[in-house]
C-alpha positions in Angstrom: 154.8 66.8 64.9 151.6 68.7 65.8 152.7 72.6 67.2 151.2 73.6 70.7 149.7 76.5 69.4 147.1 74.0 67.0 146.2 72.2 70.0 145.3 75.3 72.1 143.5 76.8 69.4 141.8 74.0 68.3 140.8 72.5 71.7 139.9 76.3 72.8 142.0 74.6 76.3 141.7 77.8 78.3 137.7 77.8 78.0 137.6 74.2 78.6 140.0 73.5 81.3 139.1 76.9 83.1 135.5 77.5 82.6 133.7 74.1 82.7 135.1 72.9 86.2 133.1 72.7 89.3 134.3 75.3 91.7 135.9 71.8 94.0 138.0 70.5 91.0 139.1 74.1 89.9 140.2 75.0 93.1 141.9 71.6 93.8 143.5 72.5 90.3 144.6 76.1 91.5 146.6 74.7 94.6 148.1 71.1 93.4 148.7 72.6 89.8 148.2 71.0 86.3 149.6 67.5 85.9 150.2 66.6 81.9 150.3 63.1 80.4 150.1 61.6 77.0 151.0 62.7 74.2 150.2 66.1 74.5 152.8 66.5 77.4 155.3 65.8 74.8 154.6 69.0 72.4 157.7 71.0 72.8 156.6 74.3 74.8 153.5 72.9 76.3 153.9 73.2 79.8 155.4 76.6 79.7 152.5 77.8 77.1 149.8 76.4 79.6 151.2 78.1 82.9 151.3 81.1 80.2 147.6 80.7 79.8 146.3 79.7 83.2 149.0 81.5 85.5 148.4 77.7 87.4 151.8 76.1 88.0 152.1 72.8 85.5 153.9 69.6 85.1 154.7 66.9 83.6 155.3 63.0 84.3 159.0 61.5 83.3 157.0 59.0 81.3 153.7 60.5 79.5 153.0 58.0 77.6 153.1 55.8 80.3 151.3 57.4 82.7 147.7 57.1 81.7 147.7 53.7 81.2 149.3 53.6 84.7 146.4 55.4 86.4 144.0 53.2 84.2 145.4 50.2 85.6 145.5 51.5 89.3 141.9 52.6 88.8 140.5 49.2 87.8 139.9 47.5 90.9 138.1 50.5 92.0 136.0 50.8 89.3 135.4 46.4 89.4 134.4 47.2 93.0 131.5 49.6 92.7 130.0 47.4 89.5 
């Protein structure tokens, strides 16, 4: 199992979630908080490590794994709609 701190270090997260963000999706981040899925979500310390990092208040779903192929799903008739 892959340790948080690779996947910070590796992804450089704080750069790329903080620094590359219009100023309307940062600040929409900022008050609704961070919201993990995948398998990501699952690496033990991950949510407490990223509040750690961003001082933004994270979470995660009760089913990662689940959850992006969830929104995926619930995106596709949108998406069909404007093709």
């Amino acid at each position: 199992m892959m340790h948080y701190e690779s996947a910070f270090s590796r992804q450089g997260l704080q750069q790329f979630l903080l620094q590359d963000l219009s100023s309307d999706i940062g600040c929409k981040i900022i008050k609704n908080g961070i919201y993990l899925s995948g398998g990501r979500a699952l690496l033990s310390g991950m949510r407490e490590r990223l509040e750690e990092m961003t001082l933004i208040f994270a979470t995660m779903d009760s089913k990662p794994l689940e959850a992006v192929v969830s929104g995926e799903c619930e995106m596709l008739p949108i998406v069909s709609l404007s093709n």
